[in-house]
Backbone as ProteinMPNN parsed JSONL, in Angstrom:
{"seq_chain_A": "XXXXXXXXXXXXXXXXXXXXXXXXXXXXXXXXXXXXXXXXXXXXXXXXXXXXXXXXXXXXXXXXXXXXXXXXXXXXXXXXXXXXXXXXXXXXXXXXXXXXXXXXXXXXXXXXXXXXXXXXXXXXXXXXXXXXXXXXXXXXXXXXXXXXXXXXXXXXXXXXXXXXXXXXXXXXXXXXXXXXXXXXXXXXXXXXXXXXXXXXXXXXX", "coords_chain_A": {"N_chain_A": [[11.644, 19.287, 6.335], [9.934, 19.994, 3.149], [6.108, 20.224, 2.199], [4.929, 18.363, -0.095], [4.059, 19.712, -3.228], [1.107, 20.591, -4.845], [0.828, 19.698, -7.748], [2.802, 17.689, -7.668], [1.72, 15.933, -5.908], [-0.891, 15.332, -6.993], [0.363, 14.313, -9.837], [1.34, 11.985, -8.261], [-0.578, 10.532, -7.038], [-2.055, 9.524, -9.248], [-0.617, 7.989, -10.701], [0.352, 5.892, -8.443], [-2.7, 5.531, -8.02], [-3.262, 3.896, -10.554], [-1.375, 2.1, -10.461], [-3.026, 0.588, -8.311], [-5.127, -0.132, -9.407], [-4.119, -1.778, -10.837], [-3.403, -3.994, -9.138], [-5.689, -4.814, -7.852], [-6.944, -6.208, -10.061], [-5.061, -8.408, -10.017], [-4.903, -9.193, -7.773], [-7.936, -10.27, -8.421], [-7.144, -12.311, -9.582], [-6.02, -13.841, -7.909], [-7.292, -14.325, -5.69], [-9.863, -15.613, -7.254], [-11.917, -14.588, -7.418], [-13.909, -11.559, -8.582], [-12.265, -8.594, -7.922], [-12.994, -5.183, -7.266], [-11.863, -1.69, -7.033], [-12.483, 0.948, -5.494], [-13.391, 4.491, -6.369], [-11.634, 6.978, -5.072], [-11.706, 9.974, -3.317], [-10.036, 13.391, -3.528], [-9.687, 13.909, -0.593], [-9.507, 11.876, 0.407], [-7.023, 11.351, 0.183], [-3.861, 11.866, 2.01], [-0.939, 14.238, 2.617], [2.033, 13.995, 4.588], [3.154, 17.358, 6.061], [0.165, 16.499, 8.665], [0.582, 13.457, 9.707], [-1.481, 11.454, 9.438], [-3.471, 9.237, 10.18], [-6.384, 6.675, 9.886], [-7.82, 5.69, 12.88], [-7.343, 2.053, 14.284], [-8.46, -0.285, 16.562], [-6.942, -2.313, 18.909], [-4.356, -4.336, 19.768], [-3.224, -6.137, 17.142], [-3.109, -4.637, 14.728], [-2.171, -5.193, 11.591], [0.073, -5.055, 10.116], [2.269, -4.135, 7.234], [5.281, -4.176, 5.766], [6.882, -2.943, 2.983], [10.437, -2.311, 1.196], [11.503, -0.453, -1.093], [13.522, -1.14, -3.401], [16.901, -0.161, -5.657], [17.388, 2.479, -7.735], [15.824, 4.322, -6.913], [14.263, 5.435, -3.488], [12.65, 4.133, -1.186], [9.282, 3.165, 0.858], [6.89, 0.969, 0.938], [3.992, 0.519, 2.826], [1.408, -1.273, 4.003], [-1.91, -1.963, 5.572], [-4.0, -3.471, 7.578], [-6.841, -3.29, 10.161], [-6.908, -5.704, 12.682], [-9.715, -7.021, 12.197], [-11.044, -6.796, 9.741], [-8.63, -7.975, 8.573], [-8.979, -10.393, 9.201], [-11.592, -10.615, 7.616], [-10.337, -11.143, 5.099], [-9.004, -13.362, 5.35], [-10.857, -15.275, 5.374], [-11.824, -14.718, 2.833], [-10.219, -15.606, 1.35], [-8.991, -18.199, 1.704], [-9.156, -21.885, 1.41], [-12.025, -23.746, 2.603], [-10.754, -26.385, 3.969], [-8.823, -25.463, 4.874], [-9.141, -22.805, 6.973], [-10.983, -24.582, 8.624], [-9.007, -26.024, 9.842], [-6.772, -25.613, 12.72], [-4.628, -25.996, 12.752], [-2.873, -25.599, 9.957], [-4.316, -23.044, 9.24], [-2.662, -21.762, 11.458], [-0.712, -21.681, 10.212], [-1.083, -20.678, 7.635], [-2.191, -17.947, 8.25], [-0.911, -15.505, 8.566], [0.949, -16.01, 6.033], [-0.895, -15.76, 3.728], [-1.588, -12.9, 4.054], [0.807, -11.658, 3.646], [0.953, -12.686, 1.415], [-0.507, -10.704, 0.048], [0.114, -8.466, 0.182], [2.147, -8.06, -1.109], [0.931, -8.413, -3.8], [-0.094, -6.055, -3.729], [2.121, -3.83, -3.338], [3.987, -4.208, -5.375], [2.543, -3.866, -7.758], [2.093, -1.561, -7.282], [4.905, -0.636, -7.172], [5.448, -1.408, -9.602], [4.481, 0.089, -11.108], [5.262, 2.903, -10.668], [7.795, 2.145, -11.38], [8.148, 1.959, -14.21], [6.723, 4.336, -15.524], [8.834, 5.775, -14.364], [10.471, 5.135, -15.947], [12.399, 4.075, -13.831], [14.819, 1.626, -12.351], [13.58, 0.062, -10.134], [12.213, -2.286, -7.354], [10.501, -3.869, -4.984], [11.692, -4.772, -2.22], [11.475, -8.075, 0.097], [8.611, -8.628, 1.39], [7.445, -7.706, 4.982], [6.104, -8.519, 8.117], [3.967, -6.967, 10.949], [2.914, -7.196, 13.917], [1.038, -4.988, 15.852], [0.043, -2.363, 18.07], [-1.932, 0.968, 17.555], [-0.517, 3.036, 18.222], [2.412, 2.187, 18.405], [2.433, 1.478, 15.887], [1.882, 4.315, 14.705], [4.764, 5.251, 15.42], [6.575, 3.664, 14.737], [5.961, 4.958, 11.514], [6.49, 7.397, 11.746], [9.682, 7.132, 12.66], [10.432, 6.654, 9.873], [9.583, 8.442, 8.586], [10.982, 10.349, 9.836], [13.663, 10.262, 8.842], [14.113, 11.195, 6.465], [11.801, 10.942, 4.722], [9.134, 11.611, 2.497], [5.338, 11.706, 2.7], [2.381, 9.6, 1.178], [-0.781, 8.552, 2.261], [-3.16, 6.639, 0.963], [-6.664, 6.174, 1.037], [-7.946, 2.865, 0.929], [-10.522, 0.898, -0.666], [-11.18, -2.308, -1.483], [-13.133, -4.122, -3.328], [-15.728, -6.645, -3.432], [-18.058, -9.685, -4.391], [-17.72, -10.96, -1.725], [-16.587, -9.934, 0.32], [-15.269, -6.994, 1.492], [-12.907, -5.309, 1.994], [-11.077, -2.662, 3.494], [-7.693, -1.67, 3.535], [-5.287, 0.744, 4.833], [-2.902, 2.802, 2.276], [0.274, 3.425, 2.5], [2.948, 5.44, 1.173], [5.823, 6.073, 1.656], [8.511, 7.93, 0.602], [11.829, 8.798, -0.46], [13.821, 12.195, -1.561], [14.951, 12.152, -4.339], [13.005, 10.405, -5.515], [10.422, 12.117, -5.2], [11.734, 13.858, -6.738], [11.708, 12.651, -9.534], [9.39, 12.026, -9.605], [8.266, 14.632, -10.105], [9.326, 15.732, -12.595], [8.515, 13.735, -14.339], [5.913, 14.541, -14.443], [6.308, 17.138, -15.152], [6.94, 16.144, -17.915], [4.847, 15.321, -18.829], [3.338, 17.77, -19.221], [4.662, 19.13, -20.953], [4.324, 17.009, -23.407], [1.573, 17.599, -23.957]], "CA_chain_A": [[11.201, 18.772, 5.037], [9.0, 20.471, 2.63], [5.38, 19.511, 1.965], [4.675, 18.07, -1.579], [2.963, 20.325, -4.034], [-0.456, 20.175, -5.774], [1.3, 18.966, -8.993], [3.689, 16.844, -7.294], [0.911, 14.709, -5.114], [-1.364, 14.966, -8.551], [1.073, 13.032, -10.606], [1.59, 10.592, -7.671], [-1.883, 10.411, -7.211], [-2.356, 9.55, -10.671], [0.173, 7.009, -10.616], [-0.283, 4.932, -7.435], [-4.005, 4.628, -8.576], [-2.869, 3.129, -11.576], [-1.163, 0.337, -9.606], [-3.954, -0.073, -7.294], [-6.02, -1.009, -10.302], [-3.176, -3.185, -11.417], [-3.327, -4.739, -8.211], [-7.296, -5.556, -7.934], [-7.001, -7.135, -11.194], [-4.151, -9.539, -9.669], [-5.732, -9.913, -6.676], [-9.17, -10.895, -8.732], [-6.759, -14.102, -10.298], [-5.611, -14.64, -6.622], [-8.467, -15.093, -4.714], [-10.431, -16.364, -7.787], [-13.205, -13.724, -7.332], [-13.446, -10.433, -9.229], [-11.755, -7.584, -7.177], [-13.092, -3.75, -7.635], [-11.232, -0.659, -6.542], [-13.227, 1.85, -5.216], [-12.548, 5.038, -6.302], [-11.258, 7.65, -4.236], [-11.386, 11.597, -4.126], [-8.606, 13.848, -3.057], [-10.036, 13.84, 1.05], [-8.475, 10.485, 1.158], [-5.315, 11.037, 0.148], [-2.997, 12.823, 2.903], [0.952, 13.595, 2.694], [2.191, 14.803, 5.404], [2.421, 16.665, 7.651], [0.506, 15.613, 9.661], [0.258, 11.921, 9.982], [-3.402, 11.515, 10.258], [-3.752, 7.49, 9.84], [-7.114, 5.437, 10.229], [-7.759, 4.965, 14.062], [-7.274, 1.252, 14.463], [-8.136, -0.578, 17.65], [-6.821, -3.862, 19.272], [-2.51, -4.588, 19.354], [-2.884, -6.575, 16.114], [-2.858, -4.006, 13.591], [-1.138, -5.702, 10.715], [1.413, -3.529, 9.282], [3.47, -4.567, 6.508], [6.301, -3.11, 5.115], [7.92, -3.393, 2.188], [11.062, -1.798, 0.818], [11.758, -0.183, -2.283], [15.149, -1.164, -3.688], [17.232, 0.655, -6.389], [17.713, 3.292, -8.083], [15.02, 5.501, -5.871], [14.16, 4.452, -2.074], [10.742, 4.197, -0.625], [8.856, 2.034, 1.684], [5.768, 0.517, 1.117], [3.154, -0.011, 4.273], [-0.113, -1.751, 4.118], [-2.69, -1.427, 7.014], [-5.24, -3.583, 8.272], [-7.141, -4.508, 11.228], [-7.192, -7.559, 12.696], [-11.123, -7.571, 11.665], [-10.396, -6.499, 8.074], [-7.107, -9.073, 8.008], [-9.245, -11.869, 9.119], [-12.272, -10.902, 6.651], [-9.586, -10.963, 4.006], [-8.866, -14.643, 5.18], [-11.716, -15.61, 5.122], [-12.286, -14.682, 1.122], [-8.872, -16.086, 0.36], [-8.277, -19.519, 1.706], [-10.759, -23.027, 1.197], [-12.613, -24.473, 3.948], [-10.385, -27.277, 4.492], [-8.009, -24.553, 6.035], [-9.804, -22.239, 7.668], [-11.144, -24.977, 9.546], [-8.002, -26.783, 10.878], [-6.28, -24.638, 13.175], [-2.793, -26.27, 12.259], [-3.227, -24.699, 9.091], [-4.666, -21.92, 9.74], [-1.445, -21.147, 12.134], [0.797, -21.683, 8.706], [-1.082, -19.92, 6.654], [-2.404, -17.142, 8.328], [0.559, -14.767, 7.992], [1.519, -15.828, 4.395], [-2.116, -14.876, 2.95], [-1.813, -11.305, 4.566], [1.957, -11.449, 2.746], [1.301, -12.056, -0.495], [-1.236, -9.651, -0.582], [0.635, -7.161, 0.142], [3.182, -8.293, -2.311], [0.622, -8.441, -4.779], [-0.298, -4.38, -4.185], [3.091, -3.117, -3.492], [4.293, -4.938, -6.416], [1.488, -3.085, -8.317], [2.499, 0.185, -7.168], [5.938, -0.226, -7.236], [5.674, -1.254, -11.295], [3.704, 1.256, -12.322], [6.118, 3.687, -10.753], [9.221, 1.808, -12.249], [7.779, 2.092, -15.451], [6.526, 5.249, -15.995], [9.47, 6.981, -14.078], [11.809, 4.411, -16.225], [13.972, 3.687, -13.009], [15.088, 0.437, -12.04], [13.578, -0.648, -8.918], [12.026, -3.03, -7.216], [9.751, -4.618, -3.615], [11.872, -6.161, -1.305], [10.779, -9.468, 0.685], [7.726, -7.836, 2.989], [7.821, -7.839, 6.335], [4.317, -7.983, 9.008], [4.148, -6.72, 12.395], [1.53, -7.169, 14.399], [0.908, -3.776, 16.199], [-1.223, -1.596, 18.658], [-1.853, 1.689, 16.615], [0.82, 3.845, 18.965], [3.374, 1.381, 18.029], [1.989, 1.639, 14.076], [2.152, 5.797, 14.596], [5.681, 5.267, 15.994], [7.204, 2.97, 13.294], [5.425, 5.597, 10.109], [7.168, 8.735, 11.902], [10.238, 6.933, 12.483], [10.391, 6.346, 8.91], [9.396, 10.608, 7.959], [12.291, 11.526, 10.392], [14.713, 9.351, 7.557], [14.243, 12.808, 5.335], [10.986, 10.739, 3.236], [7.8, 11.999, 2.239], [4.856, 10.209, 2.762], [1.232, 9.82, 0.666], [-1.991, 8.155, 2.89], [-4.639, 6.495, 0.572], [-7.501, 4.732, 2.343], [-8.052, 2.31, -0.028], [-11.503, -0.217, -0.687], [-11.32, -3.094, -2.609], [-14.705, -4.593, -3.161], [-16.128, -8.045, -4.17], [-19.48, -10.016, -3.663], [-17.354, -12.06, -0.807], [-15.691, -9.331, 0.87], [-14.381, -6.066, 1.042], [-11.849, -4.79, 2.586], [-10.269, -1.023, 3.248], [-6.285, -1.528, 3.788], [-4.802, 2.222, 4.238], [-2.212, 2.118, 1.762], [1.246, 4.702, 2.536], [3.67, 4.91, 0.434], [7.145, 6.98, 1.63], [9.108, 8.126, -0.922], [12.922, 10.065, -0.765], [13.609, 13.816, -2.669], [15.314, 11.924, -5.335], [12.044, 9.715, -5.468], [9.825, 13.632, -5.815], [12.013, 15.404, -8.121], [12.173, 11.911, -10.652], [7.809, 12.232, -9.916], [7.853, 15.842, -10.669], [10.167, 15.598, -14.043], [7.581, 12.64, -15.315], [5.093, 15.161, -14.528], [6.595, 18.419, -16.319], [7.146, 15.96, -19.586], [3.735, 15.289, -19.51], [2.606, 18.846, -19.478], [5.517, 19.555, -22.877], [3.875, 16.623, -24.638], [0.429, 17.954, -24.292]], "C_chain_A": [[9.987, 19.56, 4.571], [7.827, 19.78, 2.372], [5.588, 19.622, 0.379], [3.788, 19.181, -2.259], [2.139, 19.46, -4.963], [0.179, 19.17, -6.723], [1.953, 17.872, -8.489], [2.503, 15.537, -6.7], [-0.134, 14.513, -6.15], [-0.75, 14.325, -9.22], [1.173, 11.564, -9.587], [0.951, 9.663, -7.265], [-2.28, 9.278, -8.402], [-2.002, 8.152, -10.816], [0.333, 5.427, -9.724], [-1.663, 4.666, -7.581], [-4.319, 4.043, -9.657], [-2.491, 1.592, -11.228], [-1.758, -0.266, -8.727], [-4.864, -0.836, -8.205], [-5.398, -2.205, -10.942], [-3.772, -4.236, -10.015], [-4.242, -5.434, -7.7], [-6.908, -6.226, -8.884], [-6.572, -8.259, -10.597], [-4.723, -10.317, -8.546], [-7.175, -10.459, -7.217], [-8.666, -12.331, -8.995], [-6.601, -14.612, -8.731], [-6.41, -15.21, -5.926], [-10.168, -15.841, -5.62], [-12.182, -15.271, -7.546], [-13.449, -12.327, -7.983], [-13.521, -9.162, -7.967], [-12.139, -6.042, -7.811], [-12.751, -2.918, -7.102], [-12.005, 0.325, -6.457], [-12.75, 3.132, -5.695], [-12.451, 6.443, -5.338], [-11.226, 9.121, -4.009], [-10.223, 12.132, -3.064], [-8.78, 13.786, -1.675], [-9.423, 12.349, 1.544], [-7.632, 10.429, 0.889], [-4.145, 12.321, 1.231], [-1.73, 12.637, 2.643], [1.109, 14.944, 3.672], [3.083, 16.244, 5.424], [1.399, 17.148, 7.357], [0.386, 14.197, 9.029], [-0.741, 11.652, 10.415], [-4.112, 10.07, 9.673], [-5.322, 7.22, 10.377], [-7.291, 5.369, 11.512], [-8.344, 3.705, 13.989], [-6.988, 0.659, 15.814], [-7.36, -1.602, 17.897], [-4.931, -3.266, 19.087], [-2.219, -5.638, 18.159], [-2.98, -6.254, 14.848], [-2.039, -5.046, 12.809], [-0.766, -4.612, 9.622], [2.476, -4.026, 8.35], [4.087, -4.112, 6.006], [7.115, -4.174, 3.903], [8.758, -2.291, 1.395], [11.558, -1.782, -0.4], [13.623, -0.244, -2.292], [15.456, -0.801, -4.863], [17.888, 1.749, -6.451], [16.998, 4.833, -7.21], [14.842, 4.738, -4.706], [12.898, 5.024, -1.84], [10.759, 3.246, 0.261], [7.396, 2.224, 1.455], [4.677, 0.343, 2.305], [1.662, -0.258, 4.186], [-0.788, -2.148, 5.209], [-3.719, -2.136, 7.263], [-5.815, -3.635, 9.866], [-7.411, -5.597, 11.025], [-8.511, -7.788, 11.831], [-11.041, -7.657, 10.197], [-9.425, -7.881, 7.877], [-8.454, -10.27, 8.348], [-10.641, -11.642, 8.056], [-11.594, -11.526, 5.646], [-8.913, -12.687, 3.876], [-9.721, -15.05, 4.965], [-12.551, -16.01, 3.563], [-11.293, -15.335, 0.542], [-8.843, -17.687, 0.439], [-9.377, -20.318, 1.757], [-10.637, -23.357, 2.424], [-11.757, -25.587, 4.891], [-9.136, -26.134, 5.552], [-8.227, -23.637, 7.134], [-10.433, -22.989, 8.862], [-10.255, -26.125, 10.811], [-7.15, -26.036, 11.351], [-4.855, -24.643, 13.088], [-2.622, -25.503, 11.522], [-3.329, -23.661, 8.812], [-3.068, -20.978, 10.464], [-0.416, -20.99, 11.041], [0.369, -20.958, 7.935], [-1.368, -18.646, 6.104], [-1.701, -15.655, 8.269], [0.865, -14.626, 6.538], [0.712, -15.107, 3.734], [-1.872, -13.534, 2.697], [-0.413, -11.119, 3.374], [1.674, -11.101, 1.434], [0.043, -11.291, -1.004], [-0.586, -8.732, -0.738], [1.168, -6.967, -1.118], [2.182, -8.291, -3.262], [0.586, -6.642, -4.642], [0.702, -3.689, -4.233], [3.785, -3.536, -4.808], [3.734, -4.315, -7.584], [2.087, -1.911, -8.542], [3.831, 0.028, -7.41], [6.626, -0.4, -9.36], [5.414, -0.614, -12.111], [4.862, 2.717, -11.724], [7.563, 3.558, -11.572], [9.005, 2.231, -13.826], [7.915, 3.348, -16.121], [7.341, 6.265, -15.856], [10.626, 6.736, -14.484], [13.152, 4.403, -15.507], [13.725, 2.24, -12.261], [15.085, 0.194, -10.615], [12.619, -1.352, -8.779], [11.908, -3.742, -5.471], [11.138, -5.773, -3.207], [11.618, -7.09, -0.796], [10.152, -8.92, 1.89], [7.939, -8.195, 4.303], [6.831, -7.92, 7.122], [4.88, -8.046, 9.992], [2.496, -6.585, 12.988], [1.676, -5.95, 15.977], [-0.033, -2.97, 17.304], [-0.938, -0.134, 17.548], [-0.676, 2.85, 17.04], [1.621, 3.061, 17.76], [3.428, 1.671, 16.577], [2.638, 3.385, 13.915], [4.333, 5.843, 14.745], [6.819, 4.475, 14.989], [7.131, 3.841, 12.271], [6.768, 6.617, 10.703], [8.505, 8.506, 12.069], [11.106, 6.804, 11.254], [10.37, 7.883, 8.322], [10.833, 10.827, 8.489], [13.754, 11.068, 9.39], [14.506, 10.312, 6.288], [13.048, 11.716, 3.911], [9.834, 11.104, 3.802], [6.75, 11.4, 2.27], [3.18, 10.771, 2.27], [0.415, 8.601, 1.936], [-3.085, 8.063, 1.632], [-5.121, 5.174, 1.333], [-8.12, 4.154, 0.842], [-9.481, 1.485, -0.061], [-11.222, -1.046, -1.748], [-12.877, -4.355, -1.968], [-14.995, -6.049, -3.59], [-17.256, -8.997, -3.762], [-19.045, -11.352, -2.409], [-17.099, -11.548, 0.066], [-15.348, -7.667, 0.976], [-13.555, -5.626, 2.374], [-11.302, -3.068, 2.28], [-8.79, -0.84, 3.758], [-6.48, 0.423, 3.896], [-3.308, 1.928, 3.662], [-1.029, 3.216, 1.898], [2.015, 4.499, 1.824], [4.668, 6.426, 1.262], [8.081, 6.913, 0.639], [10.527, 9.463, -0.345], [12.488, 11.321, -1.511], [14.088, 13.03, -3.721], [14.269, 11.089, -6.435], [11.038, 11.052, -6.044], [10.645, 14.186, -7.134], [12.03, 13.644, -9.722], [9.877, 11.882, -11.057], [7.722, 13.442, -10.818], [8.618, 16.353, -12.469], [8.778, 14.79, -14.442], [6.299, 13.801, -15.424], [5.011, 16.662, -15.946], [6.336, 17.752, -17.852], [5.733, 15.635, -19.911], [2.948, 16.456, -19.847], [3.082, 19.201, -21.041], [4.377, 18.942, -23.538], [2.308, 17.331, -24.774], [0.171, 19.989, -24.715]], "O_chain_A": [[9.086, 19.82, 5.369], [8.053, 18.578, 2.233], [6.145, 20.515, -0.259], [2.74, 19.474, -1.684], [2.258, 18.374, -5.531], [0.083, 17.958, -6.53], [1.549, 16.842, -9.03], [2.55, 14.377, -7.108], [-0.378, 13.314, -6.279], [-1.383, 13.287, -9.413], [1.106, 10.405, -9.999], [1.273, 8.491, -7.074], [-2.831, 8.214, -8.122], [-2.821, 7.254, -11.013], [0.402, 4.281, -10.17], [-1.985, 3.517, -7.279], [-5.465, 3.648, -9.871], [-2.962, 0.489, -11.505], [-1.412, -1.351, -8.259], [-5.319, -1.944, -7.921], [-5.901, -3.229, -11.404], [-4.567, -5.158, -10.194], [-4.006, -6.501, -7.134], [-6.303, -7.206, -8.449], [-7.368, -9.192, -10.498], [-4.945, -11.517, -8.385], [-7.708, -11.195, -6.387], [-9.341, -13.338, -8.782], [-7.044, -15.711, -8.399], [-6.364, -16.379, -5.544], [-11.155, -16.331, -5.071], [-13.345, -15.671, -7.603], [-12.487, -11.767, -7.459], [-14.507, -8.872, -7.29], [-11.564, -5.728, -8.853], [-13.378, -2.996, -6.045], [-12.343, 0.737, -7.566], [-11.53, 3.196, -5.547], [-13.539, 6.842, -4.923], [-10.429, 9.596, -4.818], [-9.695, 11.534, -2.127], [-7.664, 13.507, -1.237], [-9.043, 11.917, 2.632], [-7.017, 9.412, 1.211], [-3.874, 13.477, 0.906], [-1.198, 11.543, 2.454], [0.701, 16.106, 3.673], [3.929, 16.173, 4.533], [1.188, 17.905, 6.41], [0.087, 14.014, 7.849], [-1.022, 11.574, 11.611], [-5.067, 9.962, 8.904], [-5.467, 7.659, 11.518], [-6.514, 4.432, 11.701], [-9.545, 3.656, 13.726], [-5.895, 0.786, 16.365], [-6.894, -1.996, 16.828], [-4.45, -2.272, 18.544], [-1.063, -6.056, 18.092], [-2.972, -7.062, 13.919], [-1.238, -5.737, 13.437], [-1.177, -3.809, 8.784], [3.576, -4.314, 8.82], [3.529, -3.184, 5.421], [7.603, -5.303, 3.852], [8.111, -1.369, 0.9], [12.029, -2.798, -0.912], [14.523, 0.269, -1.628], [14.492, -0.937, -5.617], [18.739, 2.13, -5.646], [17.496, 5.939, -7.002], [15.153, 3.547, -4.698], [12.327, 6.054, -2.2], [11.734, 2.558, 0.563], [6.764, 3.258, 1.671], [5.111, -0.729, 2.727], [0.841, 0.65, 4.318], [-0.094, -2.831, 5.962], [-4.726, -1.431, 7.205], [-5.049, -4.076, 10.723], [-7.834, -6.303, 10.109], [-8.499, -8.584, 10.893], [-10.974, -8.74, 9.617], [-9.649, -8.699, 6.984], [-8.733, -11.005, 7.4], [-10.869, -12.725, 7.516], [-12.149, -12.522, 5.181], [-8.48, -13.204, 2.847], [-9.585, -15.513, 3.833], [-13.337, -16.891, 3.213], [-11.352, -15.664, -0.642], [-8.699, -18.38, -0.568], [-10.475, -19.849, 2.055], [-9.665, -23.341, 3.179], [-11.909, -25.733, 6.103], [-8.839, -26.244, 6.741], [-7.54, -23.697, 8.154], [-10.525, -22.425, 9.953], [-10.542, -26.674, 11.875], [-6.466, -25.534, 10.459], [-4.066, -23.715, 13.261], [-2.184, -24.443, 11.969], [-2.481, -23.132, 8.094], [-2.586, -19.918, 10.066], [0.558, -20.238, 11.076], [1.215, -20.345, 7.283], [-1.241, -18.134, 4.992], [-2.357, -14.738, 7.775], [1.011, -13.573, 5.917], [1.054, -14.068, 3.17], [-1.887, -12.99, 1.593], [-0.611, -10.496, 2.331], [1.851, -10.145, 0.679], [-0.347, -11.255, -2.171], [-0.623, -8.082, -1.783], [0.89, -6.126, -1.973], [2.896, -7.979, -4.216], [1.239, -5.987, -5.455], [0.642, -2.773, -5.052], [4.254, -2.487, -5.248], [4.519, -4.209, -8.526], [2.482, -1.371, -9.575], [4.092, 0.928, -8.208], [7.537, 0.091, -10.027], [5.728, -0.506, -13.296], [5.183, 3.514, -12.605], [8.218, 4.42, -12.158], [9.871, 2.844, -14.451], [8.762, 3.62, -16.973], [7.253, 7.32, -16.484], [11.65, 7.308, -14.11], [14.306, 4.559, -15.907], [12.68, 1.861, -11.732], [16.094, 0.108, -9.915], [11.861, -1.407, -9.748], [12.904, -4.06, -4.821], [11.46, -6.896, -3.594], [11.05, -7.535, -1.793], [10.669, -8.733, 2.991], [8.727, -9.099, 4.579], [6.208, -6.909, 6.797], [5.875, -8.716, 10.269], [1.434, -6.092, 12.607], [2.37, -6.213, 16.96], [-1.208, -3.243, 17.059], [0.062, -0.104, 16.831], [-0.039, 3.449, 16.173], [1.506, 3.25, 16.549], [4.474, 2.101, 16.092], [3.602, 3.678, 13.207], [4.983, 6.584, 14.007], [7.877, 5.011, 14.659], [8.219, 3.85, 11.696], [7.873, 6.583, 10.163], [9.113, 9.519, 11.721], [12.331, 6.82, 11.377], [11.279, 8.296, 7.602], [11.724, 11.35, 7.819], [14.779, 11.749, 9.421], [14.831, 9.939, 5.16], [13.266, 11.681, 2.7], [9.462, 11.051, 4.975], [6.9, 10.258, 1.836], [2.686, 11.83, 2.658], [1.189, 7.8, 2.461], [-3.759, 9.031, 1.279], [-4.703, 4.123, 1.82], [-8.603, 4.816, -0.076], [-9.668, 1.348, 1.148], [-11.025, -0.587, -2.873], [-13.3, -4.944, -0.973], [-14.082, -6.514, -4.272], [-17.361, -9.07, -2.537], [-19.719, -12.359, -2.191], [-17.192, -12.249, 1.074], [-15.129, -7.32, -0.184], [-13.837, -5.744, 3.566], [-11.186, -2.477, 1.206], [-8.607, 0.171, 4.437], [-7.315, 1.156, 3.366], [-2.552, 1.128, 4.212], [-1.386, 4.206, 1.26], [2.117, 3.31, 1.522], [4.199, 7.559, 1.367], [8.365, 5.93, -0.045], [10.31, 10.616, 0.029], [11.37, 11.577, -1.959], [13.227, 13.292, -4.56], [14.429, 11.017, -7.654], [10.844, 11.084, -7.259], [10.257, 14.743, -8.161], [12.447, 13.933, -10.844], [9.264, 11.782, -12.119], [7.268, 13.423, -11.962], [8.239, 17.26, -13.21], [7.917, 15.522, -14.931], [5.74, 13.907, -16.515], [4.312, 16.998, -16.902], [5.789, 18.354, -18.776], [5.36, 15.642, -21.084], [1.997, 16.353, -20.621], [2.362, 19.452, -22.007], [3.53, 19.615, -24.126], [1.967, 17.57, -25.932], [-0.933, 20.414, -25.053]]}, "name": "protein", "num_of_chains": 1, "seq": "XXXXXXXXXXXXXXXXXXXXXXXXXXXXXXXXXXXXXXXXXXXXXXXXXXXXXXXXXXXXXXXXXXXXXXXXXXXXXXXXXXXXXXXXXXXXXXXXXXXXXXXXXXXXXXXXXXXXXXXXXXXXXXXXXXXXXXXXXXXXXXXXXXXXXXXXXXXXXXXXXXXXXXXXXXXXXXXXXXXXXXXXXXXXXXXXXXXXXXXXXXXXX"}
């Protein structure tokens, strides 16, 4: 597999930090706090090769995946540590949960979910949109992980002939912040429908 060119990871660039800002916004209604997206310069965004992820300790990486369905194929994957995942509870859910461990056991999982689902959801609309093809986030998935295991799942996923972007992401807020790394794999039919949106923007200008 070929690496992506300049132009090619510039438009996608462009694009996925479009839906990250979608996705703070959403996440500001969700957790009722205002969410800010840090922003990012090109040193944090990697497509491979290599695969040069975040070192994350502990076996509870949380790794979520979600799959692009449609007309193009992708996979989504959002990245925390445990420490990170449980700040991130911490800003999300009220006291009465956090402190009953019943609770807590029900709801600790979902939280992490529909975050995701809120950012892949993000990203995956602002690509539908702008690359006017009809797809659409499958029903996420979490794994709880050592970072082998995490490395071993991503590359599993490259050797499936897709391409893959690395942004380390921050989202900020006076409760919290958090740095998910956010990957996105993407098919050739997925590149050449990026690199077309790209060319028509060079015509119109």
């Amino acid at each position: 597999m070929s690496e992506l060119s300049k132009n090619d990871l510039a438009v996608a660039k462009e694009i996925i930090s479009a839906g990250l800002i979608k996705a703070a916004e959403s996440l500001s209604f969700f957790m009722n706090e205002t969410i800010s997206l840090r922003e990012f310069d090109d040193t944090e965004i990697l497509s491979n090769p290599p695969v040069n992820l975040d070192k994350r300790e502990g076996n509870n990486i949380h790794l979520m995946t979600t799959k692009v369905i449609g007309e193009l194929k992708g996979v989504c994957l959002l990245i925390f540590s445990e420490e990170e995942a449980d700040h991130l509870r911490a800003a999300s859910l009220p006291a009465e949960i956090l402190n009953n461990p019943e609770m807590m056991a029900e709801m600790s999982d979902a939280i992490m979910l529909e975050v995701d689902n809120i950012i892949s959801a993000s990203v995956i609309t602002q690509f539908s949109n702008l690359l006017k093809a009809k797809i659409y986030g499958g029903v996420p998935d979490l794994k709880k992980v050592s970072f082998d295991e995490m490395n071993n799942i991503i590359s599993d996923e490259i050797n499936n002939e897709l391409f893959l972007i690395s942004f380390k992401t921050s989202f900020e807020s006076s409760k919290a912040n958090f740095n998910p790394e956010f990957v996105w794999l993407f098919d050739n039919d997925f590149v050449e429908s990026v690199r077309q949106y790209g060319l028509n923007k060079i015509e119109q200008n």
